[in-house]
C-alpha positions in Angstrom: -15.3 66.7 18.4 -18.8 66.3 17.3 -21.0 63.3 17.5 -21.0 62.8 14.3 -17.2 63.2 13.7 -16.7 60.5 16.4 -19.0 57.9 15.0 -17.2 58.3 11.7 -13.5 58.0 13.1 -14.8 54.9 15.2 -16.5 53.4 12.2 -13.2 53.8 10.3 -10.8 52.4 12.8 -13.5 49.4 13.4 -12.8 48.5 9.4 -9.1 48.9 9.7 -9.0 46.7 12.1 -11.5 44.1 9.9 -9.5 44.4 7.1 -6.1 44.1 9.4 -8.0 40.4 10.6 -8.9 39.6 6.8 -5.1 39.8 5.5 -2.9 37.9 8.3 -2.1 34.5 7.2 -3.3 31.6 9.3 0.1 30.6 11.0 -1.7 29.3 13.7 -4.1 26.6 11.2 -0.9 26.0 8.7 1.2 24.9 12.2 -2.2 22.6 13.1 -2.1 20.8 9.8 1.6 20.2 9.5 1.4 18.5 13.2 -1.7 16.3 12.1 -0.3 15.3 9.3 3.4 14.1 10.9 1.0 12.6 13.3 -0.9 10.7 11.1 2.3 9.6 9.3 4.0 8.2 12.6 0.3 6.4 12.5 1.1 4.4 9.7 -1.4 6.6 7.8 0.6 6.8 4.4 0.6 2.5 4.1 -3.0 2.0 5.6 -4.8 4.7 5.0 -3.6 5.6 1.4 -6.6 7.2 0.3 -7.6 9.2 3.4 -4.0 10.7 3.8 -3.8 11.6 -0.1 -7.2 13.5 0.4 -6.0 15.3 3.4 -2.3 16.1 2.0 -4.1 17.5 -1.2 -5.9 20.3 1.5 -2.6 21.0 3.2 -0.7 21.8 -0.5 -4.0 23.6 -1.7 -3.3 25.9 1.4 0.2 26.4 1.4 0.3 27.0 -2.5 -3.1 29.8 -1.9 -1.0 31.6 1.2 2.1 31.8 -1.3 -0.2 33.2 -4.0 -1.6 36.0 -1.0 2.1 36.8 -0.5 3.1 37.4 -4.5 0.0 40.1 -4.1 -2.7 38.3 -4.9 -5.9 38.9 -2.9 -5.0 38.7 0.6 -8.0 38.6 2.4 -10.1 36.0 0.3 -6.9 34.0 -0.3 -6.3 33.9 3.3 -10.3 33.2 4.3 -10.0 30.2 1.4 -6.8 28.5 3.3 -7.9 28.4 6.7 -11.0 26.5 5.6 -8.4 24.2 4.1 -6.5 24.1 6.7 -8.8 23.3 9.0 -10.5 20.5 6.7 -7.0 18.8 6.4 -6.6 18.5 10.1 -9.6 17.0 10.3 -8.8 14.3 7.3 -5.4 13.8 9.1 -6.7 12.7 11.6 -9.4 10.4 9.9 -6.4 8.8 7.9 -4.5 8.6 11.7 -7.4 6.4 13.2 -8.0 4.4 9.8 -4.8 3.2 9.8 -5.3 2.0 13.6 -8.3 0.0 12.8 -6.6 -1.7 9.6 -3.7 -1.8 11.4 -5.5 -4.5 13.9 -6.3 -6.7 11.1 -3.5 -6.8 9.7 -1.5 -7.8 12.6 -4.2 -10.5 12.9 -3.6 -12.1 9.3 0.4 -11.9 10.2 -0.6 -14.1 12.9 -3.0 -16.4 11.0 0.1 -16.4 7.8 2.9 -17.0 10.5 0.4 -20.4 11.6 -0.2 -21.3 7.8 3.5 -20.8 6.9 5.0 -23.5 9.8 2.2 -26.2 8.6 3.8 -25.9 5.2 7.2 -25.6 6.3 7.0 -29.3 8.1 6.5 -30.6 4.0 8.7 -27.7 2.4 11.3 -30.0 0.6 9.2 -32.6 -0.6 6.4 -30.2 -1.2 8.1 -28.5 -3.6 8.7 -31.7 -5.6 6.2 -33.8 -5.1 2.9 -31.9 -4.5 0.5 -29.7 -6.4 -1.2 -28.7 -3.4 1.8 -27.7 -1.6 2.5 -25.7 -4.3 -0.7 -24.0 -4.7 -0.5 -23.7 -1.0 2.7 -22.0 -1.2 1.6 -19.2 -3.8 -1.2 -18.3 -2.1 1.1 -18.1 1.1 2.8 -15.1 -0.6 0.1 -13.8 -2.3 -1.5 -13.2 1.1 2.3 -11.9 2.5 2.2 -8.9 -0.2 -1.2 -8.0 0.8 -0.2 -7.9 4.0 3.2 -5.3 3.5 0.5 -3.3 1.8 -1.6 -3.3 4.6 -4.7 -5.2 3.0 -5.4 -7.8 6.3 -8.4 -8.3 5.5 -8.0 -9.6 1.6 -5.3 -11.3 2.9 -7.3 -13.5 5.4 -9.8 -13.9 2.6 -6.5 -15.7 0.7 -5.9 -17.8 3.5 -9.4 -19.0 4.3 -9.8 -20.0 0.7 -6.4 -21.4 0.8 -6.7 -23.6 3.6 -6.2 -27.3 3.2 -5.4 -30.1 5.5 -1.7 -31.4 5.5 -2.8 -34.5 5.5 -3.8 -33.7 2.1 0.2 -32.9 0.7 1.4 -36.0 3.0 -0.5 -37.9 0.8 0.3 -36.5 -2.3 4.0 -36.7 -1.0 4.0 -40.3 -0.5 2.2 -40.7 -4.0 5.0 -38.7 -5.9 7.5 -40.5 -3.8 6.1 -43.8 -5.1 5.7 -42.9 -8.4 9.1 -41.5 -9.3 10.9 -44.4 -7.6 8.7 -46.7 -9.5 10.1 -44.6 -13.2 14.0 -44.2 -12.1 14.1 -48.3 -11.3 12.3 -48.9 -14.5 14.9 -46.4 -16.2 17.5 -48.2 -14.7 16.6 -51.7 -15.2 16.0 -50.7 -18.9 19.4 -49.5 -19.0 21.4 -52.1 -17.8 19.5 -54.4 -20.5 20.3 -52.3 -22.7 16.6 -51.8 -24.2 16.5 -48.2 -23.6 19.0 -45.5 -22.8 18.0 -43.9 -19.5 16.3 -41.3 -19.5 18.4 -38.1 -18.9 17.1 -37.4 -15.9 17.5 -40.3 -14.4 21.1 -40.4 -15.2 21.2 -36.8 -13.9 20.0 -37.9 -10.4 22.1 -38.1 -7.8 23.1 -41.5 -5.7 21.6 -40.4 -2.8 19.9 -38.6 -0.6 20.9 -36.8 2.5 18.6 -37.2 5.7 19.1 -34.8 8.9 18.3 -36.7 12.0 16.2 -34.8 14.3 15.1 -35.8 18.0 12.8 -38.9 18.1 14.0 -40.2 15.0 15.0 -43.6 14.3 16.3 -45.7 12.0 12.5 -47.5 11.3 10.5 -44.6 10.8 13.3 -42.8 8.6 12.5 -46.2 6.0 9.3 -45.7 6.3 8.7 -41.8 5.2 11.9 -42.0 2.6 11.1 -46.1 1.1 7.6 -46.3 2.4 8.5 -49.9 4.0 10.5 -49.3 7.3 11.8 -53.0 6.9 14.3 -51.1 4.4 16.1 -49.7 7.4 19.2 -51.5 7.1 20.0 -49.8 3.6 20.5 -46.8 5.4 22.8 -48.5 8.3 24.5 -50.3 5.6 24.9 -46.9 3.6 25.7 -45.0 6.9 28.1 -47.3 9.1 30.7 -44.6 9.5 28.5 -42.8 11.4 26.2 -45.8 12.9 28.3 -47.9 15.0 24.8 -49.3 16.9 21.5 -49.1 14.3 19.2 -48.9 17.5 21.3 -45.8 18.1 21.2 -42.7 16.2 21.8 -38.8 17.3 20.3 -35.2 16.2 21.7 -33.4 14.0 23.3 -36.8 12.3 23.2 -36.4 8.3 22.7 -39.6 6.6 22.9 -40.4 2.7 20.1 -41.9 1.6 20.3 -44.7 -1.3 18.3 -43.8 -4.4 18.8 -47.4 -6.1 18.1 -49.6 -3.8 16.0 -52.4 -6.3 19.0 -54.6 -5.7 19.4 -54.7 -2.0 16.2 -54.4 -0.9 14.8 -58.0 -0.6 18.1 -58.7 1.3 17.4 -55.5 3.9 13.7 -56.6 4.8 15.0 -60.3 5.1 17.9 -59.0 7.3 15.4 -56.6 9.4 12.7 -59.2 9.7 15.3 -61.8 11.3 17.0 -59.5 13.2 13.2 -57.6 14.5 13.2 -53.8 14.6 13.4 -53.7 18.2 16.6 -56.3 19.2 19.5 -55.4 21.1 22.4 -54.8 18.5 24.3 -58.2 18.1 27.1 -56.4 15.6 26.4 -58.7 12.8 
């Protein structure tokens, strides 16, 4: 064989085997991508890294729906060349989305720890909150505003929501106390037009239950329980009076105790603080 006859047979096997390389499908990328994608999804990638993830998922489908095309016929080599480089870029944007999602991840476990502290100070006011105070009830909303950014993986608008949301309790307490004044104040003056028959009650005040009930938790007793629910503790002995099936000493209550708590109480309550301020909050029990 001549010299020239082999450099011509070498020259053709050498773009044989160029144009073999050109037209075989990268398996090996297409395998890559899938694995840094499941990866990225495990990271919570699709939840906090939204964005990222969509970007790199679009690369991945691109790919897949260009080595399809190649198969059909199309033009192997170029379709082949344009996948891997997408490919390639997805893994890359994978795993971008992957660590993302780690870094928002961190804040957001912070404002679920800053939300569960703000939650418990409004849960100590929950059921007078909700009827008595504005600010509780602003407080509350923003609460679950800050909860839904949260489950969408937003920490850090959510601790925004809470910073501007903070308030003192002492702030609802107060406003508590004020609403409790205020509608005891309008259901005895319902109730005392009533009974002179200037007025019909009003029908909510006829709607309103006789009492209260009152869950007795550790430390309580009978004084402060007057004080938070009539704002007077020398009232205590409308609640012994109201409870004695379940009081047999008033200097002697238990957890867990449920008490009814009088709602009309105009006509009894001169004769409970003269009976408590004789007797003095702190006296043994003499049965009378």
């Amino acid at each position: 064989m001549s010299r020239t006859t082999k450099l011509l047979f070498t020259a053709v096997i050498s773009a044989a085997v160029l144009v073999s390389g050109c037209t075989k499908p990268p398996v090996q990328e297409l395998d890559n991508a899938r694995a840094a994608m499941k990866a990225a999804q495990e990271g919570g990638a699709e939840v906090c890294a939204g964005t990222e993830y969509i970007l790199a998922k679009e690369k991945l489908d691109k790919a897949e729906a260009k080595m399809a095309e190649a198969e059909k016929g199309g033009n192997k080599s170029a379709l082949y060349k344009e996948a891997k480089l997408e490919l390639i870029a997805a893994v890359a944007d994978f795993e971008k989305a992957k660590q993302v999602a780690a870094d928002r991840a961190k804040v957001n476990e912070q404002a679920k720890a800053e939300l569960e502290s703000y939650k418990k100070n409004l849960a100590a006011n929950a059921e007078d909150g909700a009827k008595y105070s504005a600010t509780y009830k602003t407080s509350k909303a923003k609460a679950d505003e800050a909860q839904a950014l949260i489950d969408k993986c937003e920490g850090e608008k959510a601790l925004a929501v809470l910073k501007e949301a903070a308030v003192s309790a002492d702030v609802i307490q107060k406003e508590i106390v004020e609403g409790k004044a205020a509608a005891m104040k309008a259901d005895a003056q319902a109730r005392s037009a009533a009974s002179k028959g200037t007025a019909a009650a009003p029908a909510a005040a006829v709607a309103m239950p006789e009492f209260d009930k009152y869950k007795v938790v550790r430390g309580d007793n009978l004084w402060n329980i007057s004080k938070a629910k009539y704002l007077n503790p020398f009232m205590w002995p409308l609640i012994y009076w109201a409870n004695k099936e379940q009081i047999k000493d008033p200097d002697l209550i238990f957890p867990g105790q449920v008490f009814k708590i009088r709602k009309d109480v105009d006509a009894d309550k001169d004769k409970a603080v003269d009976y408590s301020k004789r007797r003095g909050p702190w006296s043994l029990f003499d049965g009378k």
